[in-house]
C-alpha positions in Angstrom: 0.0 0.0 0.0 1.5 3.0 -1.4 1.5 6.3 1.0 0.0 9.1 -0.1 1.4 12.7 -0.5 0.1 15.2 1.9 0.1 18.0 -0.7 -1.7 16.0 -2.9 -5.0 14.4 -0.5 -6.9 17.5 -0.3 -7.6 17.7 -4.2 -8.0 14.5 -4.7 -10.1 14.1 -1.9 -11.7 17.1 -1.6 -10.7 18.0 2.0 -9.8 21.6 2.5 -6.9 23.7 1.9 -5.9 25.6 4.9 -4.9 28.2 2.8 -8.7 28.2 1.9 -10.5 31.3 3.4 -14.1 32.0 4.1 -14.1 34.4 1.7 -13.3 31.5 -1.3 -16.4 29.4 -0.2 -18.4 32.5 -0.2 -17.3 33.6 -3.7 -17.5 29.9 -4.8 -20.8 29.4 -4.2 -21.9 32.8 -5.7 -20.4 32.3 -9.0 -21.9 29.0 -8.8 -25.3 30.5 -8.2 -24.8 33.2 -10.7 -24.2 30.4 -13.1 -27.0 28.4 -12.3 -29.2 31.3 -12.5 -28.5 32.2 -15.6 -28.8 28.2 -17.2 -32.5 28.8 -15.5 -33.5 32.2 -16.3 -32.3 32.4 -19.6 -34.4 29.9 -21.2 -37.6 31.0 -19.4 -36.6 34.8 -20.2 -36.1 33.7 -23.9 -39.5 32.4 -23.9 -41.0 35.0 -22.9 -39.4 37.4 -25.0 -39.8 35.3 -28.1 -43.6 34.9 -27.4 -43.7 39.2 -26.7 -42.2 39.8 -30.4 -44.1 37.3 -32.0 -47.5 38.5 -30.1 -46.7 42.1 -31.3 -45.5 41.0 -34.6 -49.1 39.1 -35.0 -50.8 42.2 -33.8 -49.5 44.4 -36.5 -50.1 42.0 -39.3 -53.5 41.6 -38.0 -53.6 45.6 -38.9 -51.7 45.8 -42.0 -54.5 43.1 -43.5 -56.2 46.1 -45.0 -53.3 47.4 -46.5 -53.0 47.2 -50.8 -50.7 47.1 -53.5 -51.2 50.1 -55.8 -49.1 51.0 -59.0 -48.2 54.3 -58.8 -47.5 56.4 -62.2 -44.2 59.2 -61.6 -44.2 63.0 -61.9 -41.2 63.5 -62.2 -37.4 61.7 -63.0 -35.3 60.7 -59.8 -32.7 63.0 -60.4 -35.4 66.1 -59.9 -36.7 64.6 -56.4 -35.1 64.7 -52.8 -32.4 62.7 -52.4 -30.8 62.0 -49.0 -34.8 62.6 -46.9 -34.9 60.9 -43.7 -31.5 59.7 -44.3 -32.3 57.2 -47.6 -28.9 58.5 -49.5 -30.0 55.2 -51.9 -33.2 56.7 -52.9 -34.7 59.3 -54.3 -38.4 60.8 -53.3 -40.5 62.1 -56.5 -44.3 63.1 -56.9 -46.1 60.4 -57.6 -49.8 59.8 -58.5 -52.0 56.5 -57.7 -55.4 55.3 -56.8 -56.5 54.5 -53.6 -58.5 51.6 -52.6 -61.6 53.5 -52.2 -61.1 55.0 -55.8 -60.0 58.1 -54.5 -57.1 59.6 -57.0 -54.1 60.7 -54.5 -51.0 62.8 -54.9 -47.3 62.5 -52.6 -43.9 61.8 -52.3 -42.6 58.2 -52.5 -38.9 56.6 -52.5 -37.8 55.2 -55.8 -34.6 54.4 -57.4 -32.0 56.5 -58.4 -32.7 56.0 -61.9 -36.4 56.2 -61.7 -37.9 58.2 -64.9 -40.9 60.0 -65.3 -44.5 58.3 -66.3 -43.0 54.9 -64.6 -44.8 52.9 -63.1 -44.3 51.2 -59.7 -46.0 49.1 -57.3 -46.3 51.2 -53.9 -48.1 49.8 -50.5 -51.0 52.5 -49.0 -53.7 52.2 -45.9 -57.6 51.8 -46.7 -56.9 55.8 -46.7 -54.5 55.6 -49.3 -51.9 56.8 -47.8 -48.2 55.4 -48.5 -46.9 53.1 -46.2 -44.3 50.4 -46.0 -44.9 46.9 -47.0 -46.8 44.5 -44.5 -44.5 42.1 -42.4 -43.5 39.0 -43.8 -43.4 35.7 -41.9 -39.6 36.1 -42.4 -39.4 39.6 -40.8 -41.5 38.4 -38.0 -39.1 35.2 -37.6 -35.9 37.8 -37.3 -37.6 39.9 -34.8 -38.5 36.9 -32.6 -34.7 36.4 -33.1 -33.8 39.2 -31.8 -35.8 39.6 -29.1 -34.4 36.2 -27.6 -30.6 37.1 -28.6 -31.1 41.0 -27.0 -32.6 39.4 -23.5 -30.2 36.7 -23.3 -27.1 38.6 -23.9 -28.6 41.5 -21.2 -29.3 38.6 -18.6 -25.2 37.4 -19.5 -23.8 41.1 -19.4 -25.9 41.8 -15.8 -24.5 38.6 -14.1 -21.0 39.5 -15.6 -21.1 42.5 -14.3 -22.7 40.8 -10.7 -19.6 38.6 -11.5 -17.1 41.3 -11.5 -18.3 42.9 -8.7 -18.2 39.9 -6.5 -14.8 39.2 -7.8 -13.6 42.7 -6.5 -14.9 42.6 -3.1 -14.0 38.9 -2.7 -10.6 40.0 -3.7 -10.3 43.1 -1.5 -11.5 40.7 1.7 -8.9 38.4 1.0 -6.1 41.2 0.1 -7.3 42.6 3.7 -7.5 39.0 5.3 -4.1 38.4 3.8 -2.7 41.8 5.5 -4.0 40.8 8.8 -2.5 37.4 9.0 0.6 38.7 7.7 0.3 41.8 10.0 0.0 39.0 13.0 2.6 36.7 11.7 5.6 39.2 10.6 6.7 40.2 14.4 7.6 36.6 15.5 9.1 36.0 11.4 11.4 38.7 11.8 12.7 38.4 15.1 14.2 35.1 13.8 16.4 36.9 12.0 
């Protein structure tokens, strides 16, 4: 029967170091809870988020289902519009004249291509009014924003319990730093009268 090293027994049996300070266990089983409070809350926190964007997301389809296609007929050539409104450097914002879906004949600015000419035509998306508006959600769109939803609360829930992390770290750190200066504080008299 082979003896075993003293050095070694306490990691292999998982006795305790008596270099091993309150302050460890206490930080050890933080991180540990931080850890498994994020393998819990993350999932749950993801489904909820997830079933938020997709609720909203269903909501404003449910309100776009009035909106139409309309072909719109230009006024003027690209190059005479705006370019660079609300930012769109890409596109340019002529007159424009269409018909809305109550018959009504209506007149305004929408974004077309750079090299848009005058008397084209181009499909445009407008209310039960008739006025312009974007094109309805797609299934796709809705997928990406239930995506993102679940990506933006998981990474928030990660950052906040790194940042819990790093705090604990900090103050564990400065306990033992202090605890350290204490025992050495204690110890040094009788070490140096050795000398």
């Amino acid at each position: 029967m082979t003896q075993q090293d003293p050095r070694v027994a306490p990691a292999v049996t998982g006795g305790r170091s008596p270099l091993r300070r309150r302050v460890d266990d206490v930080e050890a089983a933080i991180m540990t809870g931080l850890v498994i409070f994020f393998l819990v809350a993350a999932p749950v926190l993801a489904i909820v988020a997830g079933r938020l964007a997709d609720g909203s997301s269903l909501r404003e389809q449910r309100a776009e289902r009035s909106w139409r296609p309309v072909t719109a007929v230009l006024d003027q050539n690209a190059a005479a519009g705006l370019i660079g409104l609300d930012g769109e450097w890409g596109a340019s914002f002529v007159t424009a004249q269409w018909t809305a879906p109550d018959g009504a004949a209506e007149t305004g600015l929408i974004a077309v291509p750079l090299n848009a000419r005058a008397g084209q035509h181009t499909t445009v998306w407008v209310t039960r009014t008739g006025d312009i508006t974007r094109p309805p959600l797609s299934p796709h769109e809705v997928a990406d924003r239930v995506a993102s939803a679940v990506l933006a609360v998981v990474t928030a829930l990660a950052a906040a319990l790194a940042i819990v992390a790093g705090v604990v770290r900090i103050v564990a750190g400065r306990r033992r730093m202090a605890g350290w200066a204490r025992s050495w504080a204690a110890v040094a008299p009788r070490w140096s009268s050795h000398r």
